[in-house]
N, C-alpha and C positions, 0 to 999 in steps of 0.2 A: 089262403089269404096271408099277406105278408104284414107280421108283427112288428106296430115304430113303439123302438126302447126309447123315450125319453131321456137329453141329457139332465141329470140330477141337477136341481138348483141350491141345493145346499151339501156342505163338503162331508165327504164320507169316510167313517175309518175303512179301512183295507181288513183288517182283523175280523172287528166282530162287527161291523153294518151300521155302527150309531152315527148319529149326526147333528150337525149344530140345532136341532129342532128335538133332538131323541137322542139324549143320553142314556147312559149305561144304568143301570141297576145301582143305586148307589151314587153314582154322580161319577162324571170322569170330565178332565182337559185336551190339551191336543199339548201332544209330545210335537211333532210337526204338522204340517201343515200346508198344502198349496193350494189357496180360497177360486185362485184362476182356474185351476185343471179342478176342483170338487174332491180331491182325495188328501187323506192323511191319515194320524198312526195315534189311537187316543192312548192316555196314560193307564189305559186295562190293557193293553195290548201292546209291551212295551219289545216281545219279541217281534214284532213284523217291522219294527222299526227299519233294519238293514234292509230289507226286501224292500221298502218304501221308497226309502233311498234310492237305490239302484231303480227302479221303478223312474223316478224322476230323472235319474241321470242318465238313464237311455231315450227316455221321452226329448230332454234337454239335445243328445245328441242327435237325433234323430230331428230336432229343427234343427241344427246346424249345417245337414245335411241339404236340407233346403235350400239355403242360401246363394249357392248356385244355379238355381231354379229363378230366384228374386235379380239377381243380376241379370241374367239374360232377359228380365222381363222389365228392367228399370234401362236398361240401353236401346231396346227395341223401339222406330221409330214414332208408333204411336202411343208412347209411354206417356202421362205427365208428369210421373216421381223421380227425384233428385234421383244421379246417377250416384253409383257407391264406389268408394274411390280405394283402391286395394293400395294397402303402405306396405313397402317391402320391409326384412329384415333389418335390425340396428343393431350394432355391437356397441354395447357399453360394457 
């Protein structure tokens, strides 16, 4: 039988598991935070901070990577989303 992991509705440290509903022992904040994606880095777990980061900054790139997926699907003729209009380089 095939197990559905629920996406979490509330954001979660990466560290130790607490969450806007279940905090830490003690009480903790959010060092960072991305409410969209559910993940972040509370202030008891102030090493996974860098890992966090890079975490979002590959997630981040990895939609950019998309982008070229979204074009070719915004020029295709049964599209109805504005086309995206590529600026070339400027020297200032």
């Amino acid at each position: 039988m095939l197990e559905v992991l629920e996406r979490p509705t509330h954001t979660t440290c990466i560290g130790c598991g607490c969450t806007d509903l279940r905090a830490c022992d003690g009480g903790c904040s959010w060092l960072a935070a991305d409410h969209d994606a559910r993940t972040g880095v509370c202030s008891r777990c102030p090493t996974q901070l860098t890992a966090w980061r890079n975490q979002r900054a590959e997630a981040d790139w990895d939609e950019l990577l998309e982008l070229p997926d979204r074009r070719a699907a915004a020029s295709s003729p049964d599209s109805n989303t504005a086309s995206l209009i590529q600026i070339g380089r400027t020297d200032i």
